[in-house]
N, C-alpha and C positions, 0 to 999 in steps of 0.2 A: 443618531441612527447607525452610524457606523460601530458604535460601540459595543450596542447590542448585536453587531455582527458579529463582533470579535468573541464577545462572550461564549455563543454556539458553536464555536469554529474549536475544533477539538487537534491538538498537536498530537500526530503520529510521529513523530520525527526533527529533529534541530536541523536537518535540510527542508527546505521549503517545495525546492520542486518532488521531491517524495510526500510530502505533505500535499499537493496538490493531487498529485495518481494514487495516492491511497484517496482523496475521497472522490473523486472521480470513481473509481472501481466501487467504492461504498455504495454510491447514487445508483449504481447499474448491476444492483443486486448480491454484492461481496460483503461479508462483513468481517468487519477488527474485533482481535479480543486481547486484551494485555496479557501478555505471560510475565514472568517473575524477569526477566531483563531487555528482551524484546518484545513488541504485539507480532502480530503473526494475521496475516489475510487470508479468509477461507474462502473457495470458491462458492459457488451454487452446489457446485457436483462433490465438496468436500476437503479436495485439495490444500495446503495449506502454505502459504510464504512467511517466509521469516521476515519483518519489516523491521533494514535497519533505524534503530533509535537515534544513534549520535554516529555518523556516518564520518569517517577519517581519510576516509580513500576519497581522491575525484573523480572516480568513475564508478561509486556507488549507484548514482542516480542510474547511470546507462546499464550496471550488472543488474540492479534491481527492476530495470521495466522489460529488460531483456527476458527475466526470470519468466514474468507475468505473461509476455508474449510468447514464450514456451509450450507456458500450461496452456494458455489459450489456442493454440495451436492444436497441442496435444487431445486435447477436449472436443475440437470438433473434426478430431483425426484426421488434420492435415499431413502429419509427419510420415 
């Protein structure tokens, strides 16, 4: 059973907790698209994140959900 989880479960990322918030955001209407060295997150309204692939830095995870709560921000113009 578990295997055919594994099967569906698509790697955005060689970090896992990025891999978890990309598809969390997937499921709530965002979608992935591969580009030629990163994929990249589109919003609903078009917006677009660069999603790091092989993340070096350890504060990837924290710069990249920060990004996300940004746009999110910006979008239902809290800023």
């Amino acid at each position: 059973m578990l295997d055919a989880l594994y099967l569906f479960m698509k790697k955005y990322s060689s970090d896992k907790d990025i891999n978890k918030l990309v598809t969390r955001m997937c499921k709530i209407g965002w979608r992935f698209i591969n580009r030629k060295k990163h994929g990249a997150l589109i919003t609903p309204n078009g917006k677009k994140i660069t999603v790091p692939s092989s993340p070096s830095d350890r504060r990837a995870f924290k710069n990249f959900s920060n990004d996300i709560q940004t746009i999110i921000c910006r979008e239902r113009n809290y800023v």
